[in-house]
gemmi code that builds the backbone of each chain (N, CA, C; Angstrom):
import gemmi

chains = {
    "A": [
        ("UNK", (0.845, -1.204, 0.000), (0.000, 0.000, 0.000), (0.878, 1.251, 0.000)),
        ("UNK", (1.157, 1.048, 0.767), (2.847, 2.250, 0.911), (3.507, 2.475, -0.381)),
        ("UNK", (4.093, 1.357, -0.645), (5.075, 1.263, -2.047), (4.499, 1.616, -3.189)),
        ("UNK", (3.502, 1.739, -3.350), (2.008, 2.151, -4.751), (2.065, 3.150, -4.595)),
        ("UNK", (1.649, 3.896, -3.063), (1.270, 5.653, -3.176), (2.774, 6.568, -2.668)),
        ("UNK", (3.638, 5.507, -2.515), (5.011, 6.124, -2.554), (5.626, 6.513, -3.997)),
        ("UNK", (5.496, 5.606, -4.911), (5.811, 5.670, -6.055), (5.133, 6.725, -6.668)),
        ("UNK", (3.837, 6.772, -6.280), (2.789, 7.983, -6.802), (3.345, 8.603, -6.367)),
        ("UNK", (3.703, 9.557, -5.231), (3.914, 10.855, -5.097), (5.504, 11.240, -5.600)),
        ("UNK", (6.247, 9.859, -5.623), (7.814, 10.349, -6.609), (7.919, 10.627, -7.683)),
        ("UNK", (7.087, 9.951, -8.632), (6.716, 10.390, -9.843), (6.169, 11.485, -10.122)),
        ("UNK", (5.204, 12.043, -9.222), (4.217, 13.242, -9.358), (5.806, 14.603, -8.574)),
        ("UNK", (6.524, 14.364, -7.779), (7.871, 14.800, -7.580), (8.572, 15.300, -8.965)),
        ("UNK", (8.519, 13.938, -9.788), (9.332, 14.168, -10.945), (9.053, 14.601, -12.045)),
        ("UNK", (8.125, 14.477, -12.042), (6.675, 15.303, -13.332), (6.993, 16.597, -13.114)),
        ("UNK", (6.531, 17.477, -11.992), (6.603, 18.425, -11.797), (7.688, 19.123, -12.013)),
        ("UNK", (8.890, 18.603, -11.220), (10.241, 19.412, -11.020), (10.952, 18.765, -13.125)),
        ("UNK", (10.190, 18.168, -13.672), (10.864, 18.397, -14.838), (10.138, 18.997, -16.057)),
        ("UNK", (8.878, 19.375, -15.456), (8.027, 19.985, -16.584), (8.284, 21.735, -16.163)),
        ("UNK", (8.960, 22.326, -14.473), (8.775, 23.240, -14.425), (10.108, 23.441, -13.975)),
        ("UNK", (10.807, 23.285, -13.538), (12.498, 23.380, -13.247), (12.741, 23.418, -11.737)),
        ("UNK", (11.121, 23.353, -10.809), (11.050, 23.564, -9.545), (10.749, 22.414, -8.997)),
        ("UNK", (10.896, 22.125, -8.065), (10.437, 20.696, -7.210), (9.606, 21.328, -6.295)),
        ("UNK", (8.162, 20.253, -6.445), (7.301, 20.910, -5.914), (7.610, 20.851, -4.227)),
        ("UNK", (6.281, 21.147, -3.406), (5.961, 21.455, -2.006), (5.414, 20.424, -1.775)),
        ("UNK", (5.124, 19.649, -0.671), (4.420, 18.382, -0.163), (2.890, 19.136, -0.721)),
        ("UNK", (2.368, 20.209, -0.331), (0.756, 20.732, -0.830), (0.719, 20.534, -2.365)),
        ("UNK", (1.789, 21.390, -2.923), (1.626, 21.022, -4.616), (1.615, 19.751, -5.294)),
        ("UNK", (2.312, 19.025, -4.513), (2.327, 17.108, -4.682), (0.800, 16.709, -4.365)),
        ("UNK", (0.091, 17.215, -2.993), (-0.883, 16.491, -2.827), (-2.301, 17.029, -3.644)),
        ("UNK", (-1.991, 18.294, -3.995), (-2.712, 18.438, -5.132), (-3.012, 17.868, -6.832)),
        ("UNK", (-1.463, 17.861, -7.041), (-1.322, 17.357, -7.658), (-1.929, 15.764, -8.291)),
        ("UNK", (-1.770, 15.436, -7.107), (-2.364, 13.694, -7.221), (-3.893, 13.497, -6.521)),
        ("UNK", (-3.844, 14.468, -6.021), (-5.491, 14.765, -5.128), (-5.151, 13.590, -3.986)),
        ("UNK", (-4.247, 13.730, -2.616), (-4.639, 13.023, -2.005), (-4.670, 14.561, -0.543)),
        ("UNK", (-4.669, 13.802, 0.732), (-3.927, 14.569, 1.844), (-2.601, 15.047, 1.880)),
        ("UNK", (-2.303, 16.339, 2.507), (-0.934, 16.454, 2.451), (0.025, 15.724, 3.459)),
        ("UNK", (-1.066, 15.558, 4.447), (-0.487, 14.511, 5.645), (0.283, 12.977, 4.879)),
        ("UNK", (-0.185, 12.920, 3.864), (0.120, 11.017, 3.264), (0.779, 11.959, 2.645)),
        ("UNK", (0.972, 13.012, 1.814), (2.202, 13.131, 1.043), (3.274, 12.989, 2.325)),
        ("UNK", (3.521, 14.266, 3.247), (4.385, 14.037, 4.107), (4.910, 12.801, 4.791)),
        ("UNK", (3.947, 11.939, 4.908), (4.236, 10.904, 5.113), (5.588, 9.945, 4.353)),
        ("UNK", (4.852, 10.063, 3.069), (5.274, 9.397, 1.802), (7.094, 10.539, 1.472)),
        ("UNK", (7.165, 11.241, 1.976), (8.426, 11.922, 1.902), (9.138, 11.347, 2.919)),
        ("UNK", (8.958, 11.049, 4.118), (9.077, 10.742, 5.509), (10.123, 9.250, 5.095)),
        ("UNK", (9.267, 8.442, 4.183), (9.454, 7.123, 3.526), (10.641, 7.273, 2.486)),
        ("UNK", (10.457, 8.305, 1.553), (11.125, 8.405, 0.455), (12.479, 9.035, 1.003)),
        ("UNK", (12.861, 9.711, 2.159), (13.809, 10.091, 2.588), (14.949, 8.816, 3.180)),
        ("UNK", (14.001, 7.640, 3.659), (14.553, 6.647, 4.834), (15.170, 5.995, 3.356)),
        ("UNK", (14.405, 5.720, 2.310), (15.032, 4.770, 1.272), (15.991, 5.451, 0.386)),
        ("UNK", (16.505, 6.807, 0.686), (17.398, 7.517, 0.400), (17.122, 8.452, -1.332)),
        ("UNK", (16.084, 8.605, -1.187), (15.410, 9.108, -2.586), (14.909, 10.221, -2.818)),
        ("UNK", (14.999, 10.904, -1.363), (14.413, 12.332, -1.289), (15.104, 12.957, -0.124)),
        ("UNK", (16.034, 14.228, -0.165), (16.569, 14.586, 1.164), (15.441, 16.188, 1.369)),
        ("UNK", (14.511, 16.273, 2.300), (13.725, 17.493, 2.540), (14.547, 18.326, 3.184)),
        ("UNK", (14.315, 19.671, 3.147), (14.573, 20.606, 3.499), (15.179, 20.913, 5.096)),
        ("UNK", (16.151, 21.246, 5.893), (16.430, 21.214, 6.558), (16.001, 22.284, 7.882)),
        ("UNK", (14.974, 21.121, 8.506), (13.660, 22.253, 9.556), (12.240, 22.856, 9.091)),
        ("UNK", (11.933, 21.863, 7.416), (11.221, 22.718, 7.252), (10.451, 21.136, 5.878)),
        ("UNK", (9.760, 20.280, 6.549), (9.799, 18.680, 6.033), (8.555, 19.019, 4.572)),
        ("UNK", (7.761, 20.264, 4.368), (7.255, 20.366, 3.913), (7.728, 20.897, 2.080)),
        ("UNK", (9.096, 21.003, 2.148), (9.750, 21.241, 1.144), (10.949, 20.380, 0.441)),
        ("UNK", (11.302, 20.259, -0.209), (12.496, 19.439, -0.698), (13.796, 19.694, -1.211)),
        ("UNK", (14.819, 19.354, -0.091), (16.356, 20.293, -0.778), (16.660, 19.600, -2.093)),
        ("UNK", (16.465, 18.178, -2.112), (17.146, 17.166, -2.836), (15.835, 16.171, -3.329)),
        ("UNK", (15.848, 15.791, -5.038), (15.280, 14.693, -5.567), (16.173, 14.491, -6.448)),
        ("UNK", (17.189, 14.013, -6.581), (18.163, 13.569, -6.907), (17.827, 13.084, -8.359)),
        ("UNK", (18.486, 14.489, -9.447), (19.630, 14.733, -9.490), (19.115, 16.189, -9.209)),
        ("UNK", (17.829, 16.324, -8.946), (17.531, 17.617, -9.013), (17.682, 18.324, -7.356)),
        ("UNK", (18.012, 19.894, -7.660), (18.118, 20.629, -6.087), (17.014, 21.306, -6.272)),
        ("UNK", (16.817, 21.411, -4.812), (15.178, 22.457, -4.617), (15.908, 24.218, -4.150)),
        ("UNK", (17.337, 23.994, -4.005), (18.242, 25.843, -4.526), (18.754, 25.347, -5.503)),
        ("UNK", (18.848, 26.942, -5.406), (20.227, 26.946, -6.773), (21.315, 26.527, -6.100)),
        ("UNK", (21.974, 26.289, -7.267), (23.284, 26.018, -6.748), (24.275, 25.924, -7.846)),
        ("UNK", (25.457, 25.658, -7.688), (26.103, 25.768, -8.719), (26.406, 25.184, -9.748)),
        ("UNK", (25.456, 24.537, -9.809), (25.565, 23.423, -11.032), (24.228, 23.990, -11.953)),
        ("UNK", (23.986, 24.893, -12.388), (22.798, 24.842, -13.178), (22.643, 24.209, -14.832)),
        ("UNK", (21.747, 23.804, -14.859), (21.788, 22.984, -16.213), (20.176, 23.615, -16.894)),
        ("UNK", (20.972, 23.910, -18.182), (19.785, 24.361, -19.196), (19.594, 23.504, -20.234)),
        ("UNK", (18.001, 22.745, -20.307), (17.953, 22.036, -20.873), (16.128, 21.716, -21.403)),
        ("UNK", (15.785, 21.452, -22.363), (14.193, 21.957, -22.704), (13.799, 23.385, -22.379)),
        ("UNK", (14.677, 24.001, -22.907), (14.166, 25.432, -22.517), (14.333, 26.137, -20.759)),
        ("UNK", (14.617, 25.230, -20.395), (14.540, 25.213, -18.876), (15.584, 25.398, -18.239)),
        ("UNK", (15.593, 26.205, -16.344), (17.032, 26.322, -16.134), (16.348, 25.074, -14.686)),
        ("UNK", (17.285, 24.285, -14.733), (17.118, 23.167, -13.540), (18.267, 23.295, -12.984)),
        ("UNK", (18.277, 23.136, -11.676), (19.673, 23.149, -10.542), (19.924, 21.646, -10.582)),
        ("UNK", (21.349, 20.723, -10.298), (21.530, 20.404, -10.064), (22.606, 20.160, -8.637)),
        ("UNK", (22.752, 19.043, -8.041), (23.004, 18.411, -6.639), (24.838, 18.903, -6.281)),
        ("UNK", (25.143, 18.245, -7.819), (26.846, 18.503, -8.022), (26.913, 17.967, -9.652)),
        ("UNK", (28.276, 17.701, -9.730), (29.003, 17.848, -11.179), (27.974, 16.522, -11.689)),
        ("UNK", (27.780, 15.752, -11.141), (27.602, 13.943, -11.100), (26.002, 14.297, -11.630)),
        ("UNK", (25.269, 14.503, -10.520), (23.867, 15.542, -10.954), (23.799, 16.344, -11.857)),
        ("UNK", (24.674, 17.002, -12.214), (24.373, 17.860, -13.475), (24.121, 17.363, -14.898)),
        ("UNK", (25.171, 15.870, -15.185), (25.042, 14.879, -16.070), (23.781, 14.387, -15.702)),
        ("UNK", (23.248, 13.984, -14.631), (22.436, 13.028, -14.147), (20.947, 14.046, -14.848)),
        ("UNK", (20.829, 15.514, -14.859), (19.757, 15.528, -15.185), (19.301, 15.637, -16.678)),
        ("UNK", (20.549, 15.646, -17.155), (20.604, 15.226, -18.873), (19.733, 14.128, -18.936)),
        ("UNK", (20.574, 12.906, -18.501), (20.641, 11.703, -18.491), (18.651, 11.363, -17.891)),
        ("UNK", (18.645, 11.746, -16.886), (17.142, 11.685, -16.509), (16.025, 11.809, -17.506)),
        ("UNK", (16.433, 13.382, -18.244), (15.281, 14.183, -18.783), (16.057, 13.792, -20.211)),
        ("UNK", (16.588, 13.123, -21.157), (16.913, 12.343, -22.187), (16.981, 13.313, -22.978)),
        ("UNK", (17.749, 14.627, -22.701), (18.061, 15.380, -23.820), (19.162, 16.260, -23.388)),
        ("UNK", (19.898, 17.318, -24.677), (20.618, 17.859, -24.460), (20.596, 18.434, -23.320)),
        ("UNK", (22.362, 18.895, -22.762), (21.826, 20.129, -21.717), (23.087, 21.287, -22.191)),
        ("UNK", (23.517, 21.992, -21.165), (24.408, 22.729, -21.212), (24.440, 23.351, -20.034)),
        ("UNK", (26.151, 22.997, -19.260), (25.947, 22.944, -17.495), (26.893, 23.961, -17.798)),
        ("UNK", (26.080, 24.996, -16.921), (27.642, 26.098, -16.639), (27.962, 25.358, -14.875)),
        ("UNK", (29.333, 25.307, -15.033), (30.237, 24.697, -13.755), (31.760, 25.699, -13.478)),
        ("UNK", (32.313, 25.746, -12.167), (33.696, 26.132, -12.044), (34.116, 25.287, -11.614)),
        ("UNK", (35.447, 26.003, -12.002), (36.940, 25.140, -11.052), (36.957, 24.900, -9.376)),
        ("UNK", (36.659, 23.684, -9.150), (36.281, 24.171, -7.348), (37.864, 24.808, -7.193)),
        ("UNK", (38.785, 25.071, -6.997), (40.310, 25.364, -6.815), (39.985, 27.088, -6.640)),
        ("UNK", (40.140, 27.237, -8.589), (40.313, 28.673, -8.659), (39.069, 29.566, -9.062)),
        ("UNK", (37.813, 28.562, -9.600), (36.606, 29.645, -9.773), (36.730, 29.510, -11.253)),
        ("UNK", (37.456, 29.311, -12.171), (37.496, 29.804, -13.880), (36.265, 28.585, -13.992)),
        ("UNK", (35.639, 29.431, -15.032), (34.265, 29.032, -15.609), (34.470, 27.880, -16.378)),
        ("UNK", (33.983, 27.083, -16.038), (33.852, 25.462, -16.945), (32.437, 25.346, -17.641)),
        ("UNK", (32.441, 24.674, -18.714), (31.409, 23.923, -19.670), (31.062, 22.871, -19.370)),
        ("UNK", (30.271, 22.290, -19.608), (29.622, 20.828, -20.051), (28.477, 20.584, -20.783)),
        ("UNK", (28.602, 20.279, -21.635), (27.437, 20.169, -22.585), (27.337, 18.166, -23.072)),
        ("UNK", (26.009, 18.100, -22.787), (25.145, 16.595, -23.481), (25.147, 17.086, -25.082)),
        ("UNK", (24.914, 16.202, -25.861), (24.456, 16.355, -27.028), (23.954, 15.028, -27.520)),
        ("UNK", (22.645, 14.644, -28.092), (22.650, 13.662, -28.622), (22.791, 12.336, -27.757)),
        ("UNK", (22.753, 12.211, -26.187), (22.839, 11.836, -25.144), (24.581, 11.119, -25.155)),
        ("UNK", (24.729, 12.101, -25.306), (26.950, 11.846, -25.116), (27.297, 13.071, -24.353)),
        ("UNK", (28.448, 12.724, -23.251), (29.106, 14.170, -23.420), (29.977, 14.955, -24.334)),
        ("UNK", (30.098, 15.997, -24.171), (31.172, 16.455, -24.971), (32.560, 16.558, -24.305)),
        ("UNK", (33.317, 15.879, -24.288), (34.575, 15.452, -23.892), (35.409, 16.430, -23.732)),
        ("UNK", (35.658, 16.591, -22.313), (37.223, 17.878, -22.240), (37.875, 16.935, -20.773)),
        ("UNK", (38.874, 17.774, -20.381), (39.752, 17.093, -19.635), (39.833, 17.614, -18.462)),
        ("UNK", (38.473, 17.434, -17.788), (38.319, 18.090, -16.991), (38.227, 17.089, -16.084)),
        ("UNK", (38.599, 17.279, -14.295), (38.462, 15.761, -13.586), (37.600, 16.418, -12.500)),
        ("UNK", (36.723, 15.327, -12.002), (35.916, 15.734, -11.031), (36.568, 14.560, -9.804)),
        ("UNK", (36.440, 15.483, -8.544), (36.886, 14.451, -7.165), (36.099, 14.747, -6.300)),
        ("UNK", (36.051, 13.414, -5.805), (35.053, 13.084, -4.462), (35.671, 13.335, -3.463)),
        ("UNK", (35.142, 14.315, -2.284), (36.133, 14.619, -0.972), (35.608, 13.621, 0.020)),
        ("UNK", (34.640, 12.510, 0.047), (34.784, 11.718, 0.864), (34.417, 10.521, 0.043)),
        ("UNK", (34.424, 8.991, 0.742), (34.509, 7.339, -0.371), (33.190, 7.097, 0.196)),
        ("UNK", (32.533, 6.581, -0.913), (31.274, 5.647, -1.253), (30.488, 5.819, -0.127)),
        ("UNK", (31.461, 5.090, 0.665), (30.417, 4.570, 2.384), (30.068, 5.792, 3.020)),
        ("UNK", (30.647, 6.989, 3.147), (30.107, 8.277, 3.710), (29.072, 8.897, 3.258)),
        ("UNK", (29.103, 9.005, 1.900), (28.803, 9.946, 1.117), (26.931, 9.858, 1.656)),
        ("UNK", (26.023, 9.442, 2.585), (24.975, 9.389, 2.820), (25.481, 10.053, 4.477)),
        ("UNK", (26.295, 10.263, 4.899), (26.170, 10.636, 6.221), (25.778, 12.496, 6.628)),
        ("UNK", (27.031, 12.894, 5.327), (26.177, 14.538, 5.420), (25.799, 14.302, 3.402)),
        ("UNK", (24.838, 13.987, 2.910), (24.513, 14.005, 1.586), (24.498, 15.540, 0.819)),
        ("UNK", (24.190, 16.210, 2.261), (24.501, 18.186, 1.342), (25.694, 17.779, 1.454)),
        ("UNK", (27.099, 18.183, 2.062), (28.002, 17.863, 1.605), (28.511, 17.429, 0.647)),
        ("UNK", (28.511, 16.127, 0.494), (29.122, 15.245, -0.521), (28.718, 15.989, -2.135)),
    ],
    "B": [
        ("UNK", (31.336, 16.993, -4.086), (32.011, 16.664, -4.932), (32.124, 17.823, -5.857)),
        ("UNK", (33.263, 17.805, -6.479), (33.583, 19.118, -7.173), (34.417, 19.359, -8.548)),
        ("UNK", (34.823, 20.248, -9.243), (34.816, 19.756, -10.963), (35.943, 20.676, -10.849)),
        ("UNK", (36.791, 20.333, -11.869), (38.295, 20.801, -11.848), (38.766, 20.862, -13.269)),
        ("UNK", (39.488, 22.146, -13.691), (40.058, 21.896, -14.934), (40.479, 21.026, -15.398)),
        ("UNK", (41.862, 20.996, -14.298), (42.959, 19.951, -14.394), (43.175, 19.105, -13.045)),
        ("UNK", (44.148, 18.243, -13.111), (44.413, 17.253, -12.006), (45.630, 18.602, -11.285)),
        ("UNK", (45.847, 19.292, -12.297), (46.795, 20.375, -11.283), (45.994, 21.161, -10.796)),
        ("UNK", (44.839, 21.646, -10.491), (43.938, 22.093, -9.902), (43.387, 21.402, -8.641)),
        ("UNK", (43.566, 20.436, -8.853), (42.894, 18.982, -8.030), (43.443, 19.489, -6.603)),
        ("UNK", (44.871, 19.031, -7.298), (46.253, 19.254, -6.312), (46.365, 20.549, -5.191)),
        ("UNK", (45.987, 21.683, -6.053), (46.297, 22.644, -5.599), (45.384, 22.895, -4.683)),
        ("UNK", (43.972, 22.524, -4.869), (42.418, 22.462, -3.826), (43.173, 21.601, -2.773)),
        ("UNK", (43.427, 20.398, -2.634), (43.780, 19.513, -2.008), (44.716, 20.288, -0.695)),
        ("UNK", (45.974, 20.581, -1.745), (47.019, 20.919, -0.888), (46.759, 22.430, -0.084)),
        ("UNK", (45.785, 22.418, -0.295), (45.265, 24.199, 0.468), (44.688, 23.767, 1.177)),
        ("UNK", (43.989, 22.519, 1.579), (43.197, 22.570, 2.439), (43.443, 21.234, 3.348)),
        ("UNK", (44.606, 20.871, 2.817), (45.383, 19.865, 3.951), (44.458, 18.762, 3.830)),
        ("UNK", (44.050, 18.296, 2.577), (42.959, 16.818, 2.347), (43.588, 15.790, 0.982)),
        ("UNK", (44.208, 14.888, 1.465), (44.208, 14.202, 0.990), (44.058, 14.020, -0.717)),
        ("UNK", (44.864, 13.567, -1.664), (44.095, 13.725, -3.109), (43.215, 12.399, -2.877)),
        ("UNK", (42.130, 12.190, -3.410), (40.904, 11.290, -3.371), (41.723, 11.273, -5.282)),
        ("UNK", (40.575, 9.549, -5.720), (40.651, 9.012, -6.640), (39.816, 10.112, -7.917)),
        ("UNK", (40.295, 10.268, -9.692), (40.258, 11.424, -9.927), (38.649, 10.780, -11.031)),
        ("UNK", (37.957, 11.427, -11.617), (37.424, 10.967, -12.061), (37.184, 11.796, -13.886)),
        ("UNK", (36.906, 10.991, -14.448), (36.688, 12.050, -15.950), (35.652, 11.699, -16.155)),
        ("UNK", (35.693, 12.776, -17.474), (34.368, 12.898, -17.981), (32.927, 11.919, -18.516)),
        ("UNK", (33.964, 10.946, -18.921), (33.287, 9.873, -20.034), (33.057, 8.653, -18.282)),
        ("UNK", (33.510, 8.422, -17.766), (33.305, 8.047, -16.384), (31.803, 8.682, -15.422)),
        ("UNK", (32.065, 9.933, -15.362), (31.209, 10.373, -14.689), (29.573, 10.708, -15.456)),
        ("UNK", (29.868, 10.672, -17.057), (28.663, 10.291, -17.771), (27.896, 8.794, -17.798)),
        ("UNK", (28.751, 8.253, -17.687), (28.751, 6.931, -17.291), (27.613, 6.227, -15.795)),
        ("UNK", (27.995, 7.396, -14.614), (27.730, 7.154, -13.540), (26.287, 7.763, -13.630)),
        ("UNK", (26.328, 8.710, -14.523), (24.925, 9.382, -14.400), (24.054, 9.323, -15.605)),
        ("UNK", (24.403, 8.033, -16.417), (23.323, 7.357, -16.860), (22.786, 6.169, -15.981)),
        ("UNK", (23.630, 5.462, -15.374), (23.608, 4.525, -14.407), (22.440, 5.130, -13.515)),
        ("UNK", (22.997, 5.953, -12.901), (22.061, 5.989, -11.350), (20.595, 6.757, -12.364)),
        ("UNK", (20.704, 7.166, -13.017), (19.503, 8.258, -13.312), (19.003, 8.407, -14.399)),
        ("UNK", (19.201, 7.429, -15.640), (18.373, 7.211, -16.874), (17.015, 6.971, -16.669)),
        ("UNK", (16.799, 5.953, -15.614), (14.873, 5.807, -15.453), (14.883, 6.181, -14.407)),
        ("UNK", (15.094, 7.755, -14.049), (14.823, 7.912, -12.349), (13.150, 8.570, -12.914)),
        ("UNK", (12.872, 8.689, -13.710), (11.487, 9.443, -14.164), (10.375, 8.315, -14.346)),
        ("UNK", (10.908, 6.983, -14.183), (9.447, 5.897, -14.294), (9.418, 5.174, -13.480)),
        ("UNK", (8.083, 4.447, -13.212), (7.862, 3.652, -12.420), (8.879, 2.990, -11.619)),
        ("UNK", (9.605, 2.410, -12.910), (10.506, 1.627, -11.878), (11.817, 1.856, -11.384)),
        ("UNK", (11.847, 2.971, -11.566), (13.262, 3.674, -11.259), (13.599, 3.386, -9.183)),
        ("UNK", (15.144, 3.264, -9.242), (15.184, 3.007, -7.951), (16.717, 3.215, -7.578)),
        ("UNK", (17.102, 3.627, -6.405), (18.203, 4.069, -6.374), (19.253, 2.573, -6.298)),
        ("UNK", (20.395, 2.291, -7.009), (21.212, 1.024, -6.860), (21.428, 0.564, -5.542)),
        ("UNK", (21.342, -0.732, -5.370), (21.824, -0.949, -3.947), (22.974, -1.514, -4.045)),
        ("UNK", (23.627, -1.919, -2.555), (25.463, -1.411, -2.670), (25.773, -2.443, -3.662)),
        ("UNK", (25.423, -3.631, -4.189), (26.090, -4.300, -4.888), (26.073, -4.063, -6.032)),
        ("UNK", (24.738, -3.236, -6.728), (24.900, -2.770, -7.878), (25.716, -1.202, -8.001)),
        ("UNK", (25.949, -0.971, -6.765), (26.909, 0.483, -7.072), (28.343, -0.795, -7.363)),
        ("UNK", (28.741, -1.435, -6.656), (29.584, -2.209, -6.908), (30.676, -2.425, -8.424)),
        ("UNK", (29.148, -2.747, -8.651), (29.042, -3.540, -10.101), (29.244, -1.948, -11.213)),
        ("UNK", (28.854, -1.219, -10.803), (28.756, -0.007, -11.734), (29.903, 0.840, -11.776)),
        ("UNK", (30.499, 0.691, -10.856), (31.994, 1.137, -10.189), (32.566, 0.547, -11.155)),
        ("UNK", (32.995, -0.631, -10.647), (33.979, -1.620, -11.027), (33.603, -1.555, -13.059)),
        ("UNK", (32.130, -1.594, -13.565), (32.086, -1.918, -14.701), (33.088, 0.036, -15.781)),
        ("UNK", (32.962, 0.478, -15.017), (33.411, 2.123, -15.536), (35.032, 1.910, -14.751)),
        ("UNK", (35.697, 1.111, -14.266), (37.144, 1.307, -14.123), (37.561, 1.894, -12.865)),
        ("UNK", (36.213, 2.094, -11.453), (36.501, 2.168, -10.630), (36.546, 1.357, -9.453)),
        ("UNK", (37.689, 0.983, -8.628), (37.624, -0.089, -8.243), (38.390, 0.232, -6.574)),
        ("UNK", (38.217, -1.074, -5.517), (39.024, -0.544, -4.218), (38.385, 0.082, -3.075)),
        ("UNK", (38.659, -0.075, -1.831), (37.645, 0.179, -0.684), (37.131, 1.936, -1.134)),
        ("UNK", (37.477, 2.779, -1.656), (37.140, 4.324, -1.844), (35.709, 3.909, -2.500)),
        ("UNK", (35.551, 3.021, -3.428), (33.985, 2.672, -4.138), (32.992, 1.806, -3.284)),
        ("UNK", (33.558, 1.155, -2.359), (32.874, 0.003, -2.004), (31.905, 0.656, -1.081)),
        ("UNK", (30.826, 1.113, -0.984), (29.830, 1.708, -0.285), (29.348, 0.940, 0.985)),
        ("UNK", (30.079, -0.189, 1.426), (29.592, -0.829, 2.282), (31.430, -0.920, 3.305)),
        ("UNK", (32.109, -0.277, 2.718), (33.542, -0.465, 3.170), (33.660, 0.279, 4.830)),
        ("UNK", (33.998, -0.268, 5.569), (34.554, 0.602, 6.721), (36.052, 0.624, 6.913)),
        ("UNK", (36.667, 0.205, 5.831), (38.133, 0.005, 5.903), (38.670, 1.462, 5.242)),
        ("UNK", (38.274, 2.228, 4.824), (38.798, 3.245, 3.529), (39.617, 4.269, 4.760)),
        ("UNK", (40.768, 4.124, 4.373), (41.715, 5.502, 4.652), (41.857, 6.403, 3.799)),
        ("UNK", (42.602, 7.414, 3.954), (43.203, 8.022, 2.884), (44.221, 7.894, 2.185)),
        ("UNK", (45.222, 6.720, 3.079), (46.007, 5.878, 2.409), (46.130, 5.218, 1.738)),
        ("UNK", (44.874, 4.703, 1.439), (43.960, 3.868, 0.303), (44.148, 4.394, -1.218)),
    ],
}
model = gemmi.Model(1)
for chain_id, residues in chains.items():
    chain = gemmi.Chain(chain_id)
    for i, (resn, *xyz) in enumerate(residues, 1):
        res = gemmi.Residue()
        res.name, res.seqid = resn, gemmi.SeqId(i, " ")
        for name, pos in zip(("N", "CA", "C"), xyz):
            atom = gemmi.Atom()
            atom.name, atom.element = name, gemmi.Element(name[0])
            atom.pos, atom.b_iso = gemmi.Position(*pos), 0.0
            res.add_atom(atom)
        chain.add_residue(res)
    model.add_chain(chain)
structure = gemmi.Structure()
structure.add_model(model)
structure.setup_entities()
């Protein structure tokens, strides 16, 4: 029962935040699908424990993280269907190409010195430069502070 | 996680902030990772990998060693 109207409200999550570049509100979700906002919250409550949704920090009615998408900006923005969508990090920024199955074009910097980096999808490939991305903590952490990572 | 010109950039983040260089990753790798985790995150059956298929997804893109193993409690930075 759970796993049916969990899936409903992730999808209705992902509908939204890719038809509008925003990730909705637990109210705009439960509208969305016409249920209570209490079972949406709920159903976030769920979607957080199985690591699929990180909400807002103090504030459960909103969503920082639906991975690959951010509920701020941040510095990964990716333009893509006309649209400007935030992504999580460098990994997310591919990821919302890859999600939403079309071009993008990520403005990114140098974490070091700040100089402005590219990334562009095309045709669902990247466009290849020599650029390296690093993880400041391994695999097994990376869920302990997930803003972080 | 964070995006770098060069691996001499890497270095230079690293060595400013007294952390360790971590394993480096490129481009065609990290496209890789984010078709993996997030090609069907938009349908039904989309679902986040569990550790053995991060495993498997690691290891199948050329990354390998306790730094990937998501279930590792062994990882130093010596690693």
């Amino acid at each position: 029962m759970n796993d049916q109207l969990d899936t409903e409200v992730k999808l209705a999550i992902y509908r939204v935040t890719a038809d509008t570049g925003v990730i909705p509100t637990s109210s705009e979700v439960a509208r969305k699908i016409d249920i209570e906002e209490a079972e949406v919250l709920d159903a976030f409550a769920r979607l957080h424990k199985k690591r699929l949704l990180v909400p807002e920090p103090g504030d459960f009615s909103r969503i920082r993280m639906v991975p690959p998408f951010s509920g701020i900006a941040t510095a990964f923005p990716v333009d893509a269907n006309g649209r400007r969508y935030h992504a999580n990090c460098v990994w997310d920024a591919y990821g919302v190409a890859a999600a939403l199955h079309t071009d993008a074009m990520i403005a990114a910097s140098d974490g070091h010195t700040g100089e402005p980096l590219w990334l562009e999808v095309k045709n669902n490939q990247p466009i290849l430069r020599s650029y390296a991305a690093h993880f400041a903590v391994p695999a097994a952490r990376w869920w302990d502070d997930i803003i972080f990572t | 996680m964070l995006l770098f010109r060069s691996e001499e950039t890497v270095n230079s983040w690293c060595e400013a902030r007294g952390i360790p260089r971590r394993p480096l990753i490129s481009l065609a790798q990290l496209w890789q990772l984010a078709v993996h985790w997030y090609a069907n995150r938009l349908t039904v059956e989309s679902r986040r990998p569990v550790p053995e298929e991060m495993m498997s997804i690691f290891e199948s893109i050329g990354l390998t060693g306790p730094f990937w193993d998501p279930k590792s409690d062994q990882w130093t930075p010596a690693n």
